[in-house]
N, C-alpha and C positions, 0 to 999 in steps of 0.2 A: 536766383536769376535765371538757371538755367534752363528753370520748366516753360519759360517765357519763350525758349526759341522752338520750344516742341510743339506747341498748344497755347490756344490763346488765352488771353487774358480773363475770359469770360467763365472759360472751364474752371480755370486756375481757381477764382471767388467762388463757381460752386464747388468745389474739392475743399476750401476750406472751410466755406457753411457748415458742410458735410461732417467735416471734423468737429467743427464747433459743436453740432447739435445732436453727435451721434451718441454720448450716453442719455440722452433719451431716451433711449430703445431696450430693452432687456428681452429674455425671454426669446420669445421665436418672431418674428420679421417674416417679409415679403417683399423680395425686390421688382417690382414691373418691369417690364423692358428692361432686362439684364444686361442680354448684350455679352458679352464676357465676365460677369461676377468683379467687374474693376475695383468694387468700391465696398466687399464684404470684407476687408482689414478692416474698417474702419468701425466697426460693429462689434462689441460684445455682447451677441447676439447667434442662434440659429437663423440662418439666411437662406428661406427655400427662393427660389429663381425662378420666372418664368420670362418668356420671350414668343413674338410671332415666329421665331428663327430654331425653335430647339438646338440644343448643342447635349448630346450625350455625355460626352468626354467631360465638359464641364458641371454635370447635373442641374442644366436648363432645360426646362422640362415646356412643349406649347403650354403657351396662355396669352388669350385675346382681351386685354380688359374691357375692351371694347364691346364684343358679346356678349360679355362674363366666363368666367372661372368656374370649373365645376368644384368647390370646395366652398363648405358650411359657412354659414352665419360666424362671425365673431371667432375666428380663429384665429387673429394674429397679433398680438401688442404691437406692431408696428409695420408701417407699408412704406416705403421709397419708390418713389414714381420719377424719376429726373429724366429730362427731355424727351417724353415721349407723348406728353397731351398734346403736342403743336402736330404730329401726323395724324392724327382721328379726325372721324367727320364726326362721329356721335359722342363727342367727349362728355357731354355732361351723364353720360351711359358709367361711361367710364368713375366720376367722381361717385356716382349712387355705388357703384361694385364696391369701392374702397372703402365706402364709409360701410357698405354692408360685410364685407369683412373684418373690421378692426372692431376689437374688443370694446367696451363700454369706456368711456375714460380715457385709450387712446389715441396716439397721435400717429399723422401721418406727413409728409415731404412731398411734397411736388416742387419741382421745377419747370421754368416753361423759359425759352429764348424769346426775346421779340426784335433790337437790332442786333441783329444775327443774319452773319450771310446764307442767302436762299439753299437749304439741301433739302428740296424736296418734300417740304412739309405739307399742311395743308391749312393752316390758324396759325397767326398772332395774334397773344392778346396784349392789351395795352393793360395796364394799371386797374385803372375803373372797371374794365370789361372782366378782367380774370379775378376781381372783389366781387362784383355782382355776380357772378355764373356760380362761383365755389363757395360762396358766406351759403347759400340755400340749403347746402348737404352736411354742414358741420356746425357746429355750436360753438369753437371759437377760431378764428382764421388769423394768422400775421404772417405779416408781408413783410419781402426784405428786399427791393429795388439790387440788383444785381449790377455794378458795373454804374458810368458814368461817361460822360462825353470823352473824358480822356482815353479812360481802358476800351471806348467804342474806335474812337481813331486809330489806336495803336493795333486792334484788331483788325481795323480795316486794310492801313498801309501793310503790315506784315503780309496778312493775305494776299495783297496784291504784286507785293513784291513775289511767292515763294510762286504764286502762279503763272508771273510773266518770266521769273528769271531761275526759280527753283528747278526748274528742268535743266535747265541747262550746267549748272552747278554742282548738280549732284549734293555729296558733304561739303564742300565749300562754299555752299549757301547758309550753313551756319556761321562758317566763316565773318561771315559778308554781314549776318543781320543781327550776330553777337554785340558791335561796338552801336547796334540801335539800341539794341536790347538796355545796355550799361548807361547811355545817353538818356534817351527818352524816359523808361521805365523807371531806372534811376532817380531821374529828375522829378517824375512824377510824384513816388512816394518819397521820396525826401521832402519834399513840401507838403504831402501830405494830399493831394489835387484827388487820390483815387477814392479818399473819403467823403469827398462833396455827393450830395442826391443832387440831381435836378432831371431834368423829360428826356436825357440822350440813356436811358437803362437797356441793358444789352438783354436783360429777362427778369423774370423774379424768382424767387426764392419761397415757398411759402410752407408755412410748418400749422396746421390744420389739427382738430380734436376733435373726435365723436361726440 
């Protein structure tokens, strides 16, 4: 319960996908949009990193997928690409690199938010729209609807709370949104509400094969 008062709900469902589907991967990887390496535990796997942002320290090395990558044909048994298609203007640029990277056979992760509060991005895609744009570069595509009307509200009031009253608070703003956390969140998956699919998805999840 406690990752709930750090980060939303929404992260929280991809961090578990993540887990769920990470031995898939063997061999050597490619994380897009790194970012900080958060998510290379979860990999038994070699995990080279790129980012618009290099980081030395961390061996995030530039790469634009967007332009392309200066590295060969079919070099990677696996690519993770999580939340980074929703800031490209050229993304279907972006889906052609991925699949001309990954080896014959396979597979790659994208994620994409859609209700998700605005940072700056520049695309949502809805359901339909992000089937139609990414079934064209791969051979077999599944979707995994990310999130529902419940874990969308729950991300919503939190945000709105840490933003009007989180300054002010300081640490004691966990204080304050722990006994929601235990309440709502609670309430939620004890009946089970966060497994329902219907049209309130916070983004999808999609696990993609050359």
């Amino acid at each position: 319960m406690l990752r709930f008062l750090t980060q939303t709900w929404h992260r929280n469902i991809l961090e578990d996908l993540l887990k769920k589907h990470a031995d898939m991967f063997s061999g050597k990887i490619l994380d897009v949009g790194s970012e900080r390496r958060r998510y290379d535990a979860y990999f038994h796997a070699a995990v080279d990193a790129v980012d618009i942002h290099p980081d030395a320290e961390n061996n995030i090395v530039f790469g634009d997928i967007e332009r392309g990558l200066d590295i060969p044909d079919a070099t990677y048994d696996g690519i993770v690409c999580t939340e980074v298609v929703e800031y490209l203007t050229n993304y279907e640029a972006a889906f052609m690199e991925i699949s001309r990277l990954l080896k014959p056979e396979s597979y790659a992760i994208i994620s994409i938010p859609f209700m998700y509060p605005d940072h700056k991005d520049n695309i949502r895609f809805t359901d339909q729209f992000a089937k139609k744009m990414i079934s064209k570069y791969f051979s077999e595509v599944s979707f995994t609807p990310m999130g529902n009307k419940w874990t969308v509200i729950w991300d919503a009031c939190r945000l709105a709370f840490l933003r009007s009253w989180g300054r002010y608070l300081g640490f004691g703003k966990y204080v304050v949104l722990f006994p929601c956390v235990l309440l709502y969140v609670g309430s939620v998956k004890l009946f089970g509400l966060h497994k329902q699919v219907d049209e309130f998805y916070s983004g999808q999840f999609i696990v993609v094969k050359k």
